[in-house]
N, CA, C and O atoms as CSV, one atom per row, in Angstrom:
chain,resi,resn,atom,element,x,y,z
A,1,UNK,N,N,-17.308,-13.765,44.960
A,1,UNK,CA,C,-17.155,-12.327,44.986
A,1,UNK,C,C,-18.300,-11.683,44.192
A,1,UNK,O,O,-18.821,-12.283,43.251
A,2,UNK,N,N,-18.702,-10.415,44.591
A,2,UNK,CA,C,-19.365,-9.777,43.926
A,2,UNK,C,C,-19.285,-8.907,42.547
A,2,UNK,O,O,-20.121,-8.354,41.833
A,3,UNK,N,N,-18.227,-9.020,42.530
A,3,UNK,CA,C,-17.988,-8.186,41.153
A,3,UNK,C,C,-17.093,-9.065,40.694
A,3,UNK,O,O,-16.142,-9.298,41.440
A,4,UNK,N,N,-17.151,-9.715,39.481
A,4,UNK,CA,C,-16.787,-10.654,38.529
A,4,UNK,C,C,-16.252,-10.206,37.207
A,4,UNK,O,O,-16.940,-9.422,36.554
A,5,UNK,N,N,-15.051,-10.632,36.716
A,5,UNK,CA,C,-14.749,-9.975,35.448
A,5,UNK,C,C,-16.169,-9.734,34.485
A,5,UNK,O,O,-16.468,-8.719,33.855
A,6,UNK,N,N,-17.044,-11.218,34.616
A,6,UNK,CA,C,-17.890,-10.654,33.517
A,6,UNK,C,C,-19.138,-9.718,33.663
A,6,UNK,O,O,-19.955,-9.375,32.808
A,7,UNK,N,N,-19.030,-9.339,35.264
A,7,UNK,CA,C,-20.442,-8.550,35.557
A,7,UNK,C,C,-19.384,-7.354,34.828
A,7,UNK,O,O,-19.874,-6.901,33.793
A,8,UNK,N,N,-18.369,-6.921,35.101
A,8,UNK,CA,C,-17.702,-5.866,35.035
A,8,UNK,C,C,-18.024,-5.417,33.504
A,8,UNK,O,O,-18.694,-4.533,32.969
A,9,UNK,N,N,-17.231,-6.440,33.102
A,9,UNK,CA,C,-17.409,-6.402,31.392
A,9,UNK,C,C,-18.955,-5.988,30.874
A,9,UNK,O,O,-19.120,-5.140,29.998
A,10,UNK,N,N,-19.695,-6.460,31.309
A,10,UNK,CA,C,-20.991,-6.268,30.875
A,10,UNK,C,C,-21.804,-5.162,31.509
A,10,UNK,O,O,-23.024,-5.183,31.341
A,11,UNK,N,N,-21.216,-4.143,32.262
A,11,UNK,CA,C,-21.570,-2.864,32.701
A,11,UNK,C,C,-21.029,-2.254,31.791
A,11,UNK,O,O,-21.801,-1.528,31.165
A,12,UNK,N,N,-19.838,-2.257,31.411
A,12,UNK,CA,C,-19.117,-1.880,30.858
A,12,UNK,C,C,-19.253,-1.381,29.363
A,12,UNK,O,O,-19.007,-0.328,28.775
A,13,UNK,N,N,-19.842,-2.827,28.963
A,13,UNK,CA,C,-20.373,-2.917,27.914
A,13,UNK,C,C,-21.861,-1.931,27.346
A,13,UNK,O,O,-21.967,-1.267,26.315
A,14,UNK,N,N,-23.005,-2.183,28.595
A,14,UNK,CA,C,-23.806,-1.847,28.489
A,14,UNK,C,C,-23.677,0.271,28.133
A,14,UNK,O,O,-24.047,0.926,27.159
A,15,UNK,N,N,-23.090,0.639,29.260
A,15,UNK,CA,C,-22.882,2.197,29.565
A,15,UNK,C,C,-21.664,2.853,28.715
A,15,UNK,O,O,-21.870,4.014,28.361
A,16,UNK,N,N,-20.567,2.340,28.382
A,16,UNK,CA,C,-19.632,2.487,27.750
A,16,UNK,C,C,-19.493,2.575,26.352
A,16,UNK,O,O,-18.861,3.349,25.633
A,17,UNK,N,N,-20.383,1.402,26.075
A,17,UNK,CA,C,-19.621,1.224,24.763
A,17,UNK,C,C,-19.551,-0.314,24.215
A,17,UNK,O,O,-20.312,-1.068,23.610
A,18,UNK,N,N,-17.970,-0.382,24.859
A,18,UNK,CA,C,-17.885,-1.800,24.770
A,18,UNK,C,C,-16.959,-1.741,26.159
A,18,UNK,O,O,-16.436,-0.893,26.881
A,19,UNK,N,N,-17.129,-3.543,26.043
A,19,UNK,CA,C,-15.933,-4.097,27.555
A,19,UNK,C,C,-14.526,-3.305,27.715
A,19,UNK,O,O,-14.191,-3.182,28.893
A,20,UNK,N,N,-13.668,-2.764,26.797
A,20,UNK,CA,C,-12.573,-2.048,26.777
A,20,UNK,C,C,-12.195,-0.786,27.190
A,20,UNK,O,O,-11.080,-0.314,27.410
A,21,UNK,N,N,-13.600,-0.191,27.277
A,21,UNK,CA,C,-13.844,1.326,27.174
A,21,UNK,C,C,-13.963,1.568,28.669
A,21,UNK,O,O,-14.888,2.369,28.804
A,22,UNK,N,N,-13.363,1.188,30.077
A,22,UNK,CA,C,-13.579,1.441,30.734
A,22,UNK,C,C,-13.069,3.060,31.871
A,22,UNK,O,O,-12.835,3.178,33.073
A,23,UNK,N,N,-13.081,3.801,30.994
A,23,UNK,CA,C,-12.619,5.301,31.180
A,23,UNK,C,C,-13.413,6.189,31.036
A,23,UNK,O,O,-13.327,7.416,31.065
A,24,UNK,N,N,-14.543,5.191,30.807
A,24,UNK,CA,C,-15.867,6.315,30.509
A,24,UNK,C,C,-16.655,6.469,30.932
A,24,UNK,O,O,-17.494,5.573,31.032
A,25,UNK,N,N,-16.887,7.982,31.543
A,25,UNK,CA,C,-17.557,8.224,32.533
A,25,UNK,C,C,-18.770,7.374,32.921
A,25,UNK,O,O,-18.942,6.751,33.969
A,26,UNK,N,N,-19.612,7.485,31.804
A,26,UNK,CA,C,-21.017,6.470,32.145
A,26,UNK,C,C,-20.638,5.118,32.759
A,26,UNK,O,O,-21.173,4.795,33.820
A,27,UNK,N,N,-19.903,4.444,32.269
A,27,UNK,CA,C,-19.344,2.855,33.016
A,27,UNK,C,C,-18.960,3.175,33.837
A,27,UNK,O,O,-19.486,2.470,34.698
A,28,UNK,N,N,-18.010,4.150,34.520
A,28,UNK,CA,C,-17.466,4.236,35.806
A,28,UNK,C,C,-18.772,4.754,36.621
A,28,UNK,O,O,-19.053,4.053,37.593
A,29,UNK,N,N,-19.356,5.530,36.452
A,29,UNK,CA,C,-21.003,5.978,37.144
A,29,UNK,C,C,-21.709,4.292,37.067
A,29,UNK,O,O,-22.265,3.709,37.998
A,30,UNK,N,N,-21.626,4.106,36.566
A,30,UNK,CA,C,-22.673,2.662,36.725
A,30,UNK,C,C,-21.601,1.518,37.480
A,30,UNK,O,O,-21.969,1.136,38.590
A,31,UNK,N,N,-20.915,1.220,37.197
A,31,UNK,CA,C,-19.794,0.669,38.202
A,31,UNK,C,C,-19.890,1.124,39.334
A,31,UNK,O,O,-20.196,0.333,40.226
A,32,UNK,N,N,-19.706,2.253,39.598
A,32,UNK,CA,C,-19.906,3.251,41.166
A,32,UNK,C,C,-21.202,2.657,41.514
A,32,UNK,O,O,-21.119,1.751,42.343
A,33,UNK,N,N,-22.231,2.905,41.142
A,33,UNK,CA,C,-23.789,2.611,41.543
A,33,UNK,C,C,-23.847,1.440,42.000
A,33,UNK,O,O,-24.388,1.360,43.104
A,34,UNK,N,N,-23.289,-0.010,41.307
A,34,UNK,CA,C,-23.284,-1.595,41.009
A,34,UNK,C,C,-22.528,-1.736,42.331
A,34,UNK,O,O,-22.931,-2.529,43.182
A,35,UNK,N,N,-21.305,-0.892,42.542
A,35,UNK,CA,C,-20.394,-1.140,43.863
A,35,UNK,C,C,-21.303,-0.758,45.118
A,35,UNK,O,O,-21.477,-1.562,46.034
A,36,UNK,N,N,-21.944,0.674,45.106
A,36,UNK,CA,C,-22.683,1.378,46.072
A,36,UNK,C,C,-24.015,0.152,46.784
A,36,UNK,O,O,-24.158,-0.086,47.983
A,37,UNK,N,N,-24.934,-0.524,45.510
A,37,UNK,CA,C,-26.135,-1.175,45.973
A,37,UNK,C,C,-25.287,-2.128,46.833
A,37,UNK,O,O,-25.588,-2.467,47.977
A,38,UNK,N,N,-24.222,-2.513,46.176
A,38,UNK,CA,C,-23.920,-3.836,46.928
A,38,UNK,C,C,-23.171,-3.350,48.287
A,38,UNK,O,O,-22.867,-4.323,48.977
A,39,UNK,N,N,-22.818,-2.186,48.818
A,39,UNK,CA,C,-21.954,-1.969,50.105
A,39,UNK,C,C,-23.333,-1.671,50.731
A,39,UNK,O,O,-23.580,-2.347,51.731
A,40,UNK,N,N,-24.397,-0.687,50.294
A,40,UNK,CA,C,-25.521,-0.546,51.376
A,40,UNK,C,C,-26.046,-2.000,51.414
A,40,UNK,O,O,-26.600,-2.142,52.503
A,41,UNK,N,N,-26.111,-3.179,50.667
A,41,UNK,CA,C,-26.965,-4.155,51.659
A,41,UNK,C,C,-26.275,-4.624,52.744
A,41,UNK,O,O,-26.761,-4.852,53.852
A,42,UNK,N,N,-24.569,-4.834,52.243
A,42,UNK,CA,C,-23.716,-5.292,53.319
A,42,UNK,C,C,-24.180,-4.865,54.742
A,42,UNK,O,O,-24.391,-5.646,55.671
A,43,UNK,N,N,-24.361,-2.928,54.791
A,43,UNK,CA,C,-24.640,-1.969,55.810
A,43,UNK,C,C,-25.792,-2.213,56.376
A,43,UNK,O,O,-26.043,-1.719,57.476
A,44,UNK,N,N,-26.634,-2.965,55.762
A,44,UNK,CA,C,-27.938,-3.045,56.036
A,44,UNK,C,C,-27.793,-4.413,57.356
A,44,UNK,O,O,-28.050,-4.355,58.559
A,45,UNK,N,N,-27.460,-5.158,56.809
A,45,UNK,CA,C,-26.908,-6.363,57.409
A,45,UNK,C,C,-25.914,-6.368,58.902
A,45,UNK,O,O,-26.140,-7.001,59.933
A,46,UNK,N,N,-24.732,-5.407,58.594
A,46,UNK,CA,C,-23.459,-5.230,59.571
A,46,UNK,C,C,-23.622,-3.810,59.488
A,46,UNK,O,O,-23.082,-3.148,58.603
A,47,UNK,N,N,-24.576,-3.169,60.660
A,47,UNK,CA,C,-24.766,-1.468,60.926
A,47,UNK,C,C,-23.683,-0.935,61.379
A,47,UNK,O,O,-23.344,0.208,61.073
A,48,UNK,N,N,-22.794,-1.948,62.416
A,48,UNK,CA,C,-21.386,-1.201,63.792
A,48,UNK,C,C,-19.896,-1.387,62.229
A,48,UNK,O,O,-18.674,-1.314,62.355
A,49,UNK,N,N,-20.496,-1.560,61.309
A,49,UNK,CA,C,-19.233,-1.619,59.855
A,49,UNK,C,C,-18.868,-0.014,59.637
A,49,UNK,O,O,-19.459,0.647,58.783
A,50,UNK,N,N,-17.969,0.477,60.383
A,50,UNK,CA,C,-17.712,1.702,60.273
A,50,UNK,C,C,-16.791,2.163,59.451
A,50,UNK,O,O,-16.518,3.353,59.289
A,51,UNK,N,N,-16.183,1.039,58.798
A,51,UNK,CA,C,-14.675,0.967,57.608
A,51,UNK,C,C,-15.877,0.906,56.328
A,51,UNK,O,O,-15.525,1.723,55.477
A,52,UNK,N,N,-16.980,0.316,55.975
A,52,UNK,CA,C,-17.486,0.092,55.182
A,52,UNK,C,C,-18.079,1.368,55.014
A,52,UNK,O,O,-18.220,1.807,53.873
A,53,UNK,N,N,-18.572,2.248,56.340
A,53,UNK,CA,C,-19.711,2.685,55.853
A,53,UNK,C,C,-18.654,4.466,55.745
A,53,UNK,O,O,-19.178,5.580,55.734
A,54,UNK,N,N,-17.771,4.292,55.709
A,54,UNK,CA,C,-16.566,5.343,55.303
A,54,UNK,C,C,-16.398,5.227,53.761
A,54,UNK,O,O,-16.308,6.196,53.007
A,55,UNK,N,N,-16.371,4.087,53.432
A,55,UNK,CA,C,-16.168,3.722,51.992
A,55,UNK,C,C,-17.126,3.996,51.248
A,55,UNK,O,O,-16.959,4.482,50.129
A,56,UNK,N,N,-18.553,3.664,51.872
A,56,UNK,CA,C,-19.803,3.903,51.069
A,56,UNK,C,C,-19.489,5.627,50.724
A,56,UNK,O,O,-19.494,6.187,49.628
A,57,UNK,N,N,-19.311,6.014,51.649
A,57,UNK,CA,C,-19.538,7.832,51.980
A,57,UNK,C,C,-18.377,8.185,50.472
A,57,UNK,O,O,-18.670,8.658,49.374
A,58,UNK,N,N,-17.591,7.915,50.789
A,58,UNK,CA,C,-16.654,8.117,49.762
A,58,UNK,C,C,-16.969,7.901,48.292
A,58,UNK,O,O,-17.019,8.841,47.499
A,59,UNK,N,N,-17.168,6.702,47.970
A,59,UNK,CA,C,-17.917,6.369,46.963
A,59,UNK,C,C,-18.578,6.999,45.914
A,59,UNK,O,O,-18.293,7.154,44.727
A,60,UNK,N,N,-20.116,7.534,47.040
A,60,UNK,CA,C,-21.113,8.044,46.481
A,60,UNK,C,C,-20.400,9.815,46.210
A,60,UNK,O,O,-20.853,10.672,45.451
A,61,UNK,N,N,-19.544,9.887,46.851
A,61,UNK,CA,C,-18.912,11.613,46.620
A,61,UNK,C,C,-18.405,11.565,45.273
A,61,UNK,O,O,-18.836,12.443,44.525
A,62,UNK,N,N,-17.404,10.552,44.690
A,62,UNK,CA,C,-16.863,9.681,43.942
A,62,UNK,C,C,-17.959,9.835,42.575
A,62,UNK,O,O,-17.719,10.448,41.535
A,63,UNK,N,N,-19.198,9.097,42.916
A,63,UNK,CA,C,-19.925,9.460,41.803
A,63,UNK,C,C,-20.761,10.582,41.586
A,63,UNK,O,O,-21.265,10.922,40.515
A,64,UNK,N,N,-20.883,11.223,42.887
A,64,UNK,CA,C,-21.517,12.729,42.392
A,64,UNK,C,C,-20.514,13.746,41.697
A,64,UNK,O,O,-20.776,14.764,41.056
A,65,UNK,N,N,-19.368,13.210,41.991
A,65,UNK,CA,C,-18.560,14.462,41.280
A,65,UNK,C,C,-18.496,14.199,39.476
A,65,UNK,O,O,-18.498,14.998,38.540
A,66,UNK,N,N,-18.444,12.779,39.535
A,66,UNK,CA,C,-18.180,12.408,38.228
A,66,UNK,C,C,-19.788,12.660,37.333
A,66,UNK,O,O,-19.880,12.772,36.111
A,67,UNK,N,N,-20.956,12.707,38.332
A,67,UNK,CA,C,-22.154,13.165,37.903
A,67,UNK,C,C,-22.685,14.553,37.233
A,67,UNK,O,O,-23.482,15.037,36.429
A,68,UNK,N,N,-21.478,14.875,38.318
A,68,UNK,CA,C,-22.038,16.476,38.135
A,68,UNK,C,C,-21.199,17.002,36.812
A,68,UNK,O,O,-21.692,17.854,36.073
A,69,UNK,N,N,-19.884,16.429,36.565
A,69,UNK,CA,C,-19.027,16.164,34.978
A,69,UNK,C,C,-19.695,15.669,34.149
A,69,UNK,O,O,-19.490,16.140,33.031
A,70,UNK,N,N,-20.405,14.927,34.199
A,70,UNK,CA,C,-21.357,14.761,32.899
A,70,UNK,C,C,-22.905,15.442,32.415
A,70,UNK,O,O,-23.574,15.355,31.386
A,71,UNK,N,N,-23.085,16.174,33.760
A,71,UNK,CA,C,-24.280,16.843,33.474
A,71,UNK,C,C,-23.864,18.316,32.491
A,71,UNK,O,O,-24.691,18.915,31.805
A,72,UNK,N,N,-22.468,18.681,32.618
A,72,UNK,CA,C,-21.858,19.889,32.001
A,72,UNK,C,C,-21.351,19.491,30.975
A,72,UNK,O,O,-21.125,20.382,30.155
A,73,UNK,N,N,-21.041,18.352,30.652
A,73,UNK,CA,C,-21.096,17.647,29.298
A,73,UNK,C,C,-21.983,17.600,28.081
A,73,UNK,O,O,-21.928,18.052,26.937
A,74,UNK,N,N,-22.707,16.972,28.687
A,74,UNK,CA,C,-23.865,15.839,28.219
A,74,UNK,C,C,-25.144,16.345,28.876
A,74,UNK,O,O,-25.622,15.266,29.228
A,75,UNK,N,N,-25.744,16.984,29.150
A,75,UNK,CA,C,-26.997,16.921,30.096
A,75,UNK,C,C,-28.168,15.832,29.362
A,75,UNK,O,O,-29.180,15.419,29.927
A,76,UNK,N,N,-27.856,15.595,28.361
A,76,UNK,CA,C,-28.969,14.621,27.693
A,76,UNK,C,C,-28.658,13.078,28.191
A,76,UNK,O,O,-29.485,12.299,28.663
A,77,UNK,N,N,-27.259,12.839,27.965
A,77,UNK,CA,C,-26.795,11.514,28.800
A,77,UNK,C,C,-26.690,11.516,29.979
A,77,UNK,O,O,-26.557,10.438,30.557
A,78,UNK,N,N,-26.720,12.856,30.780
A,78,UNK,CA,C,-26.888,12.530,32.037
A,78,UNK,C,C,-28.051,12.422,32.570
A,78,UNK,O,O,-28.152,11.681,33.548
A,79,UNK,N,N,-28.841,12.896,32.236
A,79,UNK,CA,C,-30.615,12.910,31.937
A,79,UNK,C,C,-31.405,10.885,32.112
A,79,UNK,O,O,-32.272,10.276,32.738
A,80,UNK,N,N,-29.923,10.549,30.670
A,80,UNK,CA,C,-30.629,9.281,30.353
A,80,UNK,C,C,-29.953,7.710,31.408
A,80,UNK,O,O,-30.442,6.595,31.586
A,81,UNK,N,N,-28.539,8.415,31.945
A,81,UNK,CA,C,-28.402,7.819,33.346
A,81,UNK,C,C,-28.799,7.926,34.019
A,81,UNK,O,O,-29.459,6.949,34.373
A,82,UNK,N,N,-28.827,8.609,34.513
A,82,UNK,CA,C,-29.854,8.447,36.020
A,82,UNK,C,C,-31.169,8.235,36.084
A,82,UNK,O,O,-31.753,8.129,37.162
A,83,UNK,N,N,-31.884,8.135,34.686
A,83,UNK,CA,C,-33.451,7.613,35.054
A,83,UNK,C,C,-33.047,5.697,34.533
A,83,UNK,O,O,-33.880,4.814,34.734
A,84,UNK,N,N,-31.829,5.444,33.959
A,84,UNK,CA,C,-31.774,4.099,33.878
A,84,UNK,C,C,-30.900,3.553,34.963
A,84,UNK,O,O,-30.707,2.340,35.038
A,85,UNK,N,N,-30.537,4.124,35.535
A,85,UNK,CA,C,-29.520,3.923,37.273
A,85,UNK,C,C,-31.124,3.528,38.162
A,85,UNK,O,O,-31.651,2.444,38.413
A,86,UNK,N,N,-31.508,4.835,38.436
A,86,UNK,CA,C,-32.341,5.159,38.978
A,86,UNK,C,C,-31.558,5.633,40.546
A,86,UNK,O,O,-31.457,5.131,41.665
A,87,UNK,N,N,-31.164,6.721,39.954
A,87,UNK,CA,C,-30.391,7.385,40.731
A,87,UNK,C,C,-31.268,8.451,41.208
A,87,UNK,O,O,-32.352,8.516,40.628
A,88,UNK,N,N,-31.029,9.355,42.193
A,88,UNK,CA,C,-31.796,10.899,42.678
A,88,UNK,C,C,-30.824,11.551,43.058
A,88,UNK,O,O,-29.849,11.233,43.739
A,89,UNK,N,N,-31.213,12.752,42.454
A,89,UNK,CA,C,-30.768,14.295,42.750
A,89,UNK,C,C,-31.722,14.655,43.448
A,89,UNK,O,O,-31.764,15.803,43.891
């Protein structure tokens, strides 16, 4: 599988905080992203995946909303996610 307790933990870790802290926005944005790369290669691979590529869509809505919550937050941490995501607005 692609997502493994310890990849989890260690996103988690990295954006959060620590492994426990998983309620926080930045880990769930980087979790979202970690889930997203890995459904577009799937898509890349299986194009007629129309359940997948519903999910992708969802997803990425998923993390723009939670994006756009931390830019009214934080604009400095949201600043410093997305150039270490390497995300675009």
């Amino acid at each position: 599988m692609y997502l493994t307790k310890e990849i989890k933990s260690d996103i988690f870790t990295k954006h959060g905080g620590k492994a426990e802290n998983t309620g926080s926005t930045e880990g769930q944005i980087a979790l979202f992203t970690h889930r997203i790369n890995h459904l577009t290669g799937h898509l890349k691979r299986n194009h007629k995946d129309y359940n997948t590529e519903r999910s992708l869509v969802r997803l990425v809505g998923k993390r723009r909303s939670l994006l756009d919550y931390l830019k009214k937050k934080d604009i400095v941490k949201y600043r410093e996610l997305i150039k270490e995501l390497g995300i675009r607005k």
